[in-house]
N, C-alpha and C positions, 0 to 999 in steps of 0.2 A: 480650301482651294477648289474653285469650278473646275469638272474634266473636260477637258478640250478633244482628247483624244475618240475614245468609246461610244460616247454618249453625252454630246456637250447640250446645254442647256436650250440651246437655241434651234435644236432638232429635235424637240420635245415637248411642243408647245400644245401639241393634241391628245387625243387618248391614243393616237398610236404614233409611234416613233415615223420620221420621214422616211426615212428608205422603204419601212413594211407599207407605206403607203404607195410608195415608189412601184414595190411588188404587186401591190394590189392591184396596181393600173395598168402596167406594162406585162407584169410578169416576171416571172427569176433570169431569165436568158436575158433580157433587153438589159436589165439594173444589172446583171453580172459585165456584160459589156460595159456599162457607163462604170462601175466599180474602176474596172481597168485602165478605162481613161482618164478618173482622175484621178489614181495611182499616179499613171506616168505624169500627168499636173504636179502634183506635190512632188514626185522625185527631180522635175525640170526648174521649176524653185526654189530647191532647196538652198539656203544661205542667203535669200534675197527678203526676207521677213524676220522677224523676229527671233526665232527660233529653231533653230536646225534639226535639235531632237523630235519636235514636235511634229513639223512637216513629216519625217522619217518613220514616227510615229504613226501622223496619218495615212501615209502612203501603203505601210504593212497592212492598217488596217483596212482597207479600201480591199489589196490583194487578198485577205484573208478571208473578207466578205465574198467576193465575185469567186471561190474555191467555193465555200460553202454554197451558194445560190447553186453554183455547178454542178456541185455531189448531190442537192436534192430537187434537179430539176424531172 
């Protein structure tokens, strides 16, 4: 089964994952910001796609990211 969640295939298609690329460019403050926004994206969808866990799923993980970004800016 592909992860959807953590680490889905299609943010992986280089030698670095998209978001550290994300970091590279902007920086951990700007990406922790966009983290947060589409957090509240995926919690304002929820039930309107496929999968309710999974959105719920993304959406933790987006807030968990933009925490981390924050503690090691």
């Amino acid at each position: 089964m592909e992860e959807k969640v953590n680490h889905p295939k299609h943010y992986n298609n280089y030698d670095i994952e998209t978001i550290d690329m994300m970091v590279s460019i902007w920086g951990k403050e700007r990406v922790s910001d966009w983290c947060i926004i589409t957090a509240y994206k995926y919690r304002m969808r929820v039930g309107l796609k496929d999968n309710i866990e999974q959105d719920l799923a993304k959406e933790q993980w987006y807030l968990n990211k933009a925490k981390e970004l924050r503690n090691n800016i």
